[in-house]
C-alpha positions in Angstrom: 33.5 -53.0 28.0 29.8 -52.9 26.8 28.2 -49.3 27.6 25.0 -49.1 28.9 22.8 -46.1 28.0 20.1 -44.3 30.6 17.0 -45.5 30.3 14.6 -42.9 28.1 11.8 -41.5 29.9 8.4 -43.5 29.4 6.4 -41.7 26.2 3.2 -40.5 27.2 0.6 -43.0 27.0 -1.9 -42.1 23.7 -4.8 -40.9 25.6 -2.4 -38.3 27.2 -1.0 -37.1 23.8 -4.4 -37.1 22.8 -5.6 -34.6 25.2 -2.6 -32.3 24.8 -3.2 -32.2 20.8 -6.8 -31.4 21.4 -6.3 -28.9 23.5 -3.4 -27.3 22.0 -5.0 -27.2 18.5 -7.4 -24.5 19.0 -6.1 -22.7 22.1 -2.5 -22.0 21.2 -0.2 -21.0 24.2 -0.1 -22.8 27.6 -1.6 -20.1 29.8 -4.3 -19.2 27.0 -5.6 -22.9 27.4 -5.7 -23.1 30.8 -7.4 -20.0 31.2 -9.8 -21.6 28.5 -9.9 -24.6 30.3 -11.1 -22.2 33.9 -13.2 -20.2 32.1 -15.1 -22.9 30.9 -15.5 -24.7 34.0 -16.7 -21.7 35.8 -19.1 -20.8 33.1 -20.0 -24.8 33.3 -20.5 -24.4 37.1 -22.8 -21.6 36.9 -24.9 -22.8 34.3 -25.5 -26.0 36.6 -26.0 -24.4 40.1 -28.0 -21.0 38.4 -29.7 -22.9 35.6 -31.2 -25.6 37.8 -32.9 -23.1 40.0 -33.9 -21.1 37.2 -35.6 -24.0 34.9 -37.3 -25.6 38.2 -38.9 -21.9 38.9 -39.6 -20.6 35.6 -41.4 -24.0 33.9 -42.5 -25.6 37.1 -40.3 -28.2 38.0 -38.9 -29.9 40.7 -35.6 -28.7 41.9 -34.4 -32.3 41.4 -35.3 -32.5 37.7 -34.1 -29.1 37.4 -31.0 -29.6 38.8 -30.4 -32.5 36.2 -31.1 -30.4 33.5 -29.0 -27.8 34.7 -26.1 -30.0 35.3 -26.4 -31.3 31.7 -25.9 -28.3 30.2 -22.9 -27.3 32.5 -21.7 -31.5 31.5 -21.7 -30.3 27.9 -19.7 -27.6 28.1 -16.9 -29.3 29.6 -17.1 -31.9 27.1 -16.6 -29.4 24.3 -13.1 -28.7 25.3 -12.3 -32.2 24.2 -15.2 -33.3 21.5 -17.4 -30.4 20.6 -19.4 -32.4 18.2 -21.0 -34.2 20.5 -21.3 -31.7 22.5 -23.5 -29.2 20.0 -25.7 -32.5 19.7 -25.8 -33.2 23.2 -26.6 -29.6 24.1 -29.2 -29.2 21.4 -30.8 -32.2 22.3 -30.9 -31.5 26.2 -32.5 -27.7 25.3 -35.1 -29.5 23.1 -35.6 -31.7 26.4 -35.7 -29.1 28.5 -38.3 -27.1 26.0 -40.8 -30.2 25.3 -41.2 -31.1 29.0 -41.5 -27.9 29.9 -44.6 -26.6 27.5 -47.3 -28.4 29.3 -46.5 -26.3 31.9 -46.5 -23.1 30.1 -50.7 -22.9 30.0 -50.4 -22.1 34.3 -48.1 -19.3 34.1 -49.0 -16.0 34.4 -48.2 -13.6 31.2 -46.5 -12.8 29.8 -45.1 -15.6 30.6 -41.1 -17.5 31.1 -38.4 -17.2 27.9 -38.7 -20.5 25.6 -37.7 -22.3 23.8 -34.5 -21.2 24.8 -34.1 -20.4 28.4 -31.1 -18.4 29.7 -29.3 -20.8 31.1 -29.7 -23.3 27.7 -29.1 -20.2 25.4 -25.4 -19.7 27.6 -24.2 -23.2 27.2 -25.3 -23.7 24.0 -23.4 -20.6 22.5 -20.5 -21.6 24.6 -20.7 -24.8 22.8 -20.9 -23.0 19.2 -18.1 -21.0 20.1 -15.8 -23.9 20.9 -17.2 -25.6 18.3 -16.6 -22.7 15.7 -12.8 -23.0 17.3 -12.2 -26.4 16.5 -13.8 -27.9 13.1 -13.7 -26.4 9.5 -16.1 -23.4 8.9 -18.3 -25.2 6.6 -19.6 -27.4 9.4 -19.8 -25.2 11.9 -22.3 -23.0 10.0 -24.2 -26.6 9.5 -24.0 -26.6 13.5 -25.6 -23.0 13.6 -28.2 -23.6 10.6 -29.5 -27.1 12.6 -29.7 -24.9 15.7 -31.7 -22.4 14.2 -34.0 -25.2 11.9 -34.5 -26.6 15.7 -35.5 -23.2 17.2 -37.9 -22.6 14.0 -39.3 -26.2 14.8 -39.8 -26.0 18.3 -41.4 -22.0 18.8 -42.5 -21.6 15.4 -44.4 -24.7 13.9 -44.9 -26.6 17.8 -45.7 -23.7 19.5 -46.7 -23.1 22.9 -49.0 -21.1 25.5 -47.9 -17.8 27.1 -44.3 -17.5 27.0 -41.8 -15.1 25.8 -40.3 -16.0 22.5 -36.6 -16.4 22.9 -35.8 -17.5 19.1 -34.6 -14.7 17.1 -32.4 -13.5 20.1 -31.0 -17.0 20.8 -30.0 -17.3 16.9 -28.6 -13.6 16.6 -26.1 -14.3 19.3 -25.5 -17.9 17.8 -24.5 -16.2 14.5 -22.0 -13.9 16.6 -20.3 -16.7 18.6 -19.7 -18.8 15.4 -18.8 -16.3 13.6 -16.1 -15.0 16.4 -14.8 -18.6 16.7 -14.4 -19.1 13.2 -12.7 -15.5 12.9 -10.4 -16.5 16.0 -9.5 -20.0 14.1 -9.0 -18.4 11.0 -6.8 -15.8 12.4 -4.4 -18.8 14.1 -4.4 -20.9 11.2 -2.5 -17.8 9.1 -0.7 -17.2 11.6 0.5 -20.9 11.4 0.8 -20.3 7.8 3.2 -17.6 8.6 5.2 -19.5 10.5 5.6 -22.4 8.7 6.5 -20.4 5.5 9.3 -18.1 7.0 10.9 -21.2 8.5 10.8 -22.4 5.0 12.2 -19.4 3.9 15.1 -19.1 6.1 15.9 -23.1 5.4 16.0 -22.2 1.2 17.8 -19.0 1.9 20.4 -21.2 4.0 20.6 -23.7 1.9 20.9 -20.9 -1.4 24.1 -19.4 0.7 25.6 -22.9 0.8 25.3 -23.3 -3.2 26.3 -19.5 -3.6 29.5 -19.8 -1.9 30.3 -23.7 -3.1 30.0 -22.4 -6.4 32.3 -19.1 -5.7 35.1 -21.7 -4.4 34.4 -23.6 -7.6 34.7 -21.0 -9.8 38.2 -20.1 -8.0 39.6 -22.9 -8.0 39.1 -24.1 -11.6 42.1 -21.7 -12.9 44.6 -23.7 -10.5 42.9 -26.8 -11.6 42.8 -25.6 -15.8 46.8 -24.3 -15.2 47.8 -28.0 -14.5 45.4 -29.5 -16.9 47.4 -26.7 -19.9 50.2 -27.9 -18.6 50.1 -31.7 -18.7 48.4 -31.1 -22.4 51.5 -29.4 -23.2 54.6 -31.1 -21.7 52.6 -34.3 -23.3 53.1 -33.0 -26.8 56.3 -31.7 -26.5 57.4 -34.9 -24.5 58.1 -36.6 -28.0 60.5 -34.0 -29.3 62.8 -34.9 -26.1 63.1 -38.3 -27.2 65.3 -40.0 -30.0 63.4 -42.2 -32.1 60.2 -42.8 -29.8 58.3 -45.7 -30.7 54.7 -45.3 -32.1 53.2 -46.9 -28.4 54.7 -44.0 -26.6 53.8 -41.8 -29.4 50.3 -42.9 -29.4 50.1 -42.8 -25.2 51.4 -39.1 -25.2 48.8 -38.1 -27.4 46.2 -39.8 -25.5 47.5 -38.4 -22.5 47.2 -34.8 -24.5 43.5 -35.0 -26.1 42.3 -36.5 -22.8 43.9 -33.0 -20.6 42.6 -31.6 -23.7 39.2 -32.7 -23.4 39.2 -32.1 -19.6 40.0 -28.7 -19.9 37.5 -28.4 -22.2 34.7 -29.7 -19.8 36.0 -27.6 -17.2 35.3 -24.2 -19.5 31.9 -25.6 -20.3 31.4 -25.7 -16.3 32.8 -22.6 -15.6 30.6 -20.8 -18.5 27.6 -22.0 -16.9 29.1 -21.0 -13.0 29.5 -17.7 -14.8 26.8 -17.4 -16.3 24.5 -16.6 -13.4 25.2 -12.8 -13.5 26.1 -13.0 -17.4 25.7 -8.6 -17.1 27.3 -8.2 -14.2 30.6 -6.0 -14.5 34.1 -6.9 -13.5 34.9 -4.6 -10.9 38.1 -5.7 -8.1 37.6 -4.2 -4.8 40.4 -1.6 -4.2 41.0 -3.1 -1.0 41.4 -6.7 -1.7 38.5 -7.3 1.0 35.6 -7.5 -1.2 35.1 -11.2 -1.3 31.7 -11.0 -3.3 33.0 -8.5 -5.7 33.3 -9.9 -9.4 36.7 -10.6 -10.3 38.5 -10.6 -14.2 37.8 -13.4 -16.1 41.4 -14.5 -16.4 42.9 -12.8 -13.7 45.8 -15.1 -11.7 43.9 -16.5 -8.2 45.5 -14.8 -5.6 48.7 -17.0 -2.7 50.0 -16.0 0.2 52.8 -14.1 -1.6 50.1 -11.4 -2.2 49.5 -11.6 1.6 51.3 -8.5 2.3 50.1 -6.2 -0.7 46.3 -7.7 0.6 47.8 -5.9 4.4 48.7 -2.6 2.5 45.6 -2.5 1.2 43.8 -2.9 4.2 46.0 -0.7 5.7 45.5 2.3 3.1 41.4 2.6 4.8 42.9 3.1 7.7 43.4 -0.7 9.7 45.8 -1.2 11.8 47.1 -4.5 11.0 50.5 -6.8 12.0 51.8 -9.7 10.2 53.6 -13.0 12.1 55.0 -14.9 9.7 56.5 -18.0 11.3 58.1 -21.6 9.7 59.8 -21.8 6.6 58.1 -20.5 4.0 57.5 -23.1 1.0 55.2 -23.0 -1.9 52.0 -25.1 -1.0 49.4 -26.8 -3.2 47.3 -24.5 -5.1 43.9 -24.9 -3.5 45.6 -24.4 -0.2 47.3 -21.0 -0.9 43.8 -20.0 -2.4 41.9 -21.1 0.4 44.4 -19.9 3.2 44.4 -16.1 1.5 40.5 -15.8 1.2 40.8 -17.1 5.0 43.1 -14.3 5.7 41.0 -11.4 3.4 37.8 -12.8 4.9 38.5 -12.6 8.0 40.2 -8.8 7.9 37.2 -8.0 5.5 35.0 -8.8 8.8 37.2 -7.0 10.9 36.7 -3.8 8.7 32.6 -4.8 8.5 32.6 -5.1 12.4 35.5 -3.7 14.5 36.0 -0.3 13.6 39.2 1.1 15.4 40.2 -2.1 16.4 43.8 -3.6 16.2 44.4 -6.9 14.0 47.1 -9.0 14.0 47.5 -11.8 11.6 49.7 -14.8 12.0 50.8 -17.5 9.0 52.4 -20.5 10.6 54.5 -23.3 8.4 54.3 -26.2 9.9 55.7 -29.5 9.0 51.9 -31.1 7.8 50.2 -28.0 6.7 49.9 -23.8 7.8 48.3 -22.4 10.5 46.3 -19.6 10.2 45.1 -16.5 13.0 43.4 -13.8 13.1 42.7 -11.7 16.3 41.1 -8.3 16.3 41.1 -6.2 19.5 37.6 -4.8 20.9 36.2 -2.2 18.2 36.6 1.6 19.3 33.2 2.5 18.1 29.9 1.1 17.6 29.9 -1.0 13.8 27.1 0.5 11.8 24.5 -1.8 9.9 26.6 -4.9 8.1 25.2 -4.5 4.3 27.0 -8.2 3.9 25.5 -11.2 2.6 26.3 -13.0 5.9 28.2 -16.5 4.7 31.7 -15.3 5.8 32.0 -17.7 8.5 30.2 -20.5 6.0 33.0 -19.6 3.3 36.0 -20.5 5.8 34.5 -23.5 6.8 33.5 -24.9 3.3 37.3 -23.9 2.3 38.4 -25.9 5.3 36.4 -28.9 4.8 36.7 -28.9 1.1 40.9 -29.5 1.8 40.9 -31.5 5.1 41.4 -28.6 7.8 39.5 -27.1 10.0 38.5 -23.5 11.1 37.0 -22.5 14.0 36.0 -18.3 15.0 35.3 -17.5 18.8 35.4 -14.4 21.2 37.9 -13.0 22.6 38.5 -12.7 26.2 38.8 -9.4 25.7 36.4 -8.2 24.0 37.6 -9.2 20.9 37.6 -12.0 18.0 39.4 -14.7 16.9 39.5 -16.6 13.4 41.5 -19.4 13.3 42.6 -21.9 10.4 44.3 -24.7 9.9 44.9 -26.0 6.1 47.1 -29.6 5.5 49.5 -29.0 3.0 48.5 -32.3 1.4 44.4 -32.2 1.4 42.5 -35.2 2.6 45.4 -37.1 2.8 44.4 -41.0 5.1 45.8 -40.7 8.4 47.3 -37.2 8.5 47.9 -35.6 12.1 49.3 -32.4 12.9 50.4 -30.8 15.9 49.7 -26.7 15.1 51.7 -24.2 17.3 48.6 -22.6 18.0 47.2 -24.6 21.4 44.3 -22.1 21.4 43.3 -23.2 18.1 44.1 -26.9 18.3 41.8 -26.8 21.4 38.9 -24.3 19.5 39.3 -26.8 16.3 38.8 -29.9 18.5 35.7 -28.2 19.6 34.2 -27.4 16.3 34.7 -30.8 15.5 32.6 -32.1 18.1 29.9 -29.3 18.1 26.7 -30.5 16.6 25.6 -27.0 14.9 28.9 -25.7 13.4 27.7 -22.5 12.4 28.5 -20.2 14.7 27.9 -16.4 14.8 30.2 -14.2 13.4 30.4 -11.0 15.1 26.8 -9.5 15.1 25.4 -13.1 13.5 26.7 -11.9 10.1 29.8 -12.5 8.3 
């Protein structure tokens, strides 16, 4: 039966998204542009109501003219929330206006007579404008906005001129200069800070991804000595292989040595791979980790990779700094594939490693389950005794199990505790990736945890103190 999905909720239309981006741009947070958006009005509102009365009394209008001019300057300082261009022009041009019809009137007044070119109310509105202004466009053009104001003002009271009035000029370019210059500051200010932002996400996505490649290539490095044994060993049993025969013909001759120079040649390649795995840190000693839980330490070139028959000498380890530790073995123990029992015993030393890192005092209690597809794997750790101190680790634990587990097939999932404590759980197929495999585990709490993971759209999830 055909599923129908909801309906999505309608986009908002283009004009809307176009007055949230314009808005948002320059005045960051929600609150910070509404109170933007108040304060404006209310400075817009005053202008009108004040400056009307002002320009009709002061240049000898009517209160109707001067009302209109009053109400254009307030109009323009709304419209600078939205298109401060304009605006500047708009306010510029209204003040120039305001000071041309106004100047016939200026030879009646009494000395020493009203502030022009720039009256108060103008000289508000217009630095308003400069600031949003300043706020909005690059700072190249919004010094042109604050040189053309000032080329006006030098036009208007110093070349035109007028009769008795109080020269408002200098003052009304001084505290132009300071509102551009504290909008530009205040854009400047959010545009590094946007910088900063940007670059440590970028940061913490390279660093993520660098933690992926680390610990791929520490599984890689592992596991080429289980895949370079069989490789030795197929190169050898093909050369002996004639020997065993009496009187082999030259085809099988010539097929066992094929078979021989191509391990031969394979095992070569691998070396070449490893060399340059290894030679990241070409300096870098080779030091074991007395307690086996080291992960990151740098083990001996040709040392043997480690299976779960070293699972309990990796417990007595672990139990020599002082863990208390209890091992469940369960099933019949068989050998498993190679990658498996190397993937299942860095499972098991990861996971007590963490216990060590995080849990101090606490109880762990590790379970190995053989089951007919594959082996389960738990580890639960009671509630630590004692605050952990400061985890010096690199903090891809977790990612290490689950690129083991996905590299052979399996899954493993880590969770809380009900009480207080954690839980790793593992399980690894004894034949990786193999079509069509199922598995019932004895563990229900992990099939259910695993079934989770499976479904959970960031798989990543925090190991102990968000470190692993």
């Amino acid at each position: 039966m055909p599923t129908h999905k909801p309906a999505a909720p309608p986009a908002p239309t283009p004009s809307k998204r176009r007055w949230t981006a314009h808005l948002r741009k320059p005045f960051g947070t929600t609150w910070l542009r509404w109170l933007t958006i108040l304060l404006t009005i209310w400075i817009a509102f005053g202008v009108s109501l004040a400056g009307g009365n002002e320009l009709s009394s002061s240049y000898d209008l009517t209160m109707a003219n001067g009302l209109v001019a009053g109400f254009a300057l307030g109009f323009t300082l709304v419209l600078a929330l939205w298109h401060p261009v304009p605006a500047w022009a708009l306010s510029l041009a209204v003040t120039v206006a305001i000071a041309t019809t106004a100047r016939p009137h200026l030879a009646g007044t009494a000395a020493p007579g009203p502030n022009w070119p720039w009256s108060t109310p103008a000289l508000i509105a217009h630095a308003t404008v400069l600031l949003l202004l300043a706020l909005r466009v690059r700072t190249r053009n919004a010094v042109a906005a604050l040189a053309a104001s000032a080329l006006v003002t030098f036009l208007l009271q110093g070349i035109i001129g007028a009769e008795r009035y109080s020269g408002t000029g200098m003052v009304a370019v001084a505290i132009f200069a300071v509102a551009v210059l504290v909008g530009t500051a205040l854009r400047g200010r959010k545009e590094a800070r946007t910088q900063l932002v940007e670059q440590e996400t970028l940061t913490a996505s390279e660093r993520a991804q660098r933690t992926v490649l680390e610990e791929r290539s520490r599984i890689a490095r592992e596991l080429h000595d289980v895949v370079a044994h069989h490789m030795s060993v197929i190169s050898i049993q093909a050369q002996v292989a004639p020997h065993l025969v009496e009187n082999p013909t030259d085809e099988l001759k010539e097929n066992l040595e094929g078979i021989r120079q191509n391990a031969l040649e394979a095992l070569t390649e691998l070396r070449r791979v490893l060399g340059v795995l290894r030679s990241e840190h070409p300096d870098a000693p080779n030091t074991l980790d007395p307690t086996g839980t080291d992960t990151t330490a740098n083990a001996a070139p040709h040392a043997p990779q480690p299976t779960l028959d070293r699972l309990e000498a990796l417990v007595d380890n672990i139990r020599g700094v002082g863990l208390t530790v209890h091992v469940d073995i369960t099933g019949r123990r068989r050998p498993l594939a190679p990658g498996v029992e190397l993937s299942a015993y860095r499972i098991v030393q990861e996971a007590l490693s963490n216990v060590l890192r995080h849990a101090p005092g606490a109880i762990a209690e590790v379970s190995v389950a053989y089951e007919p597809f594959g082996v389960s794997l738990r580890v639960v750790n009671s509630p630590p005794q004692w605050p952990a101190p400061p985890s010096q680790g690199a903090g891809h634990g977790l990612l290490g199990m689950r690129e083991r587990g996905a590299m052979l097939g399996g899954s493993v999932s880590a969770y809380p505790a009900k009480d207080g404590g954690y839980v790793v759980s593992a399980f690894l197929p004894a034949y990786p990736r193999v079509e069509g495999l199922s598995y019932v585990p004895q563990d229900a709490g992990h099939a259910a945890n695993a079934k989770a993971s499976a479904h959970d759209p960031n798989p990543h999830h925090p190991d102990k103190d968000g470190t692993a």
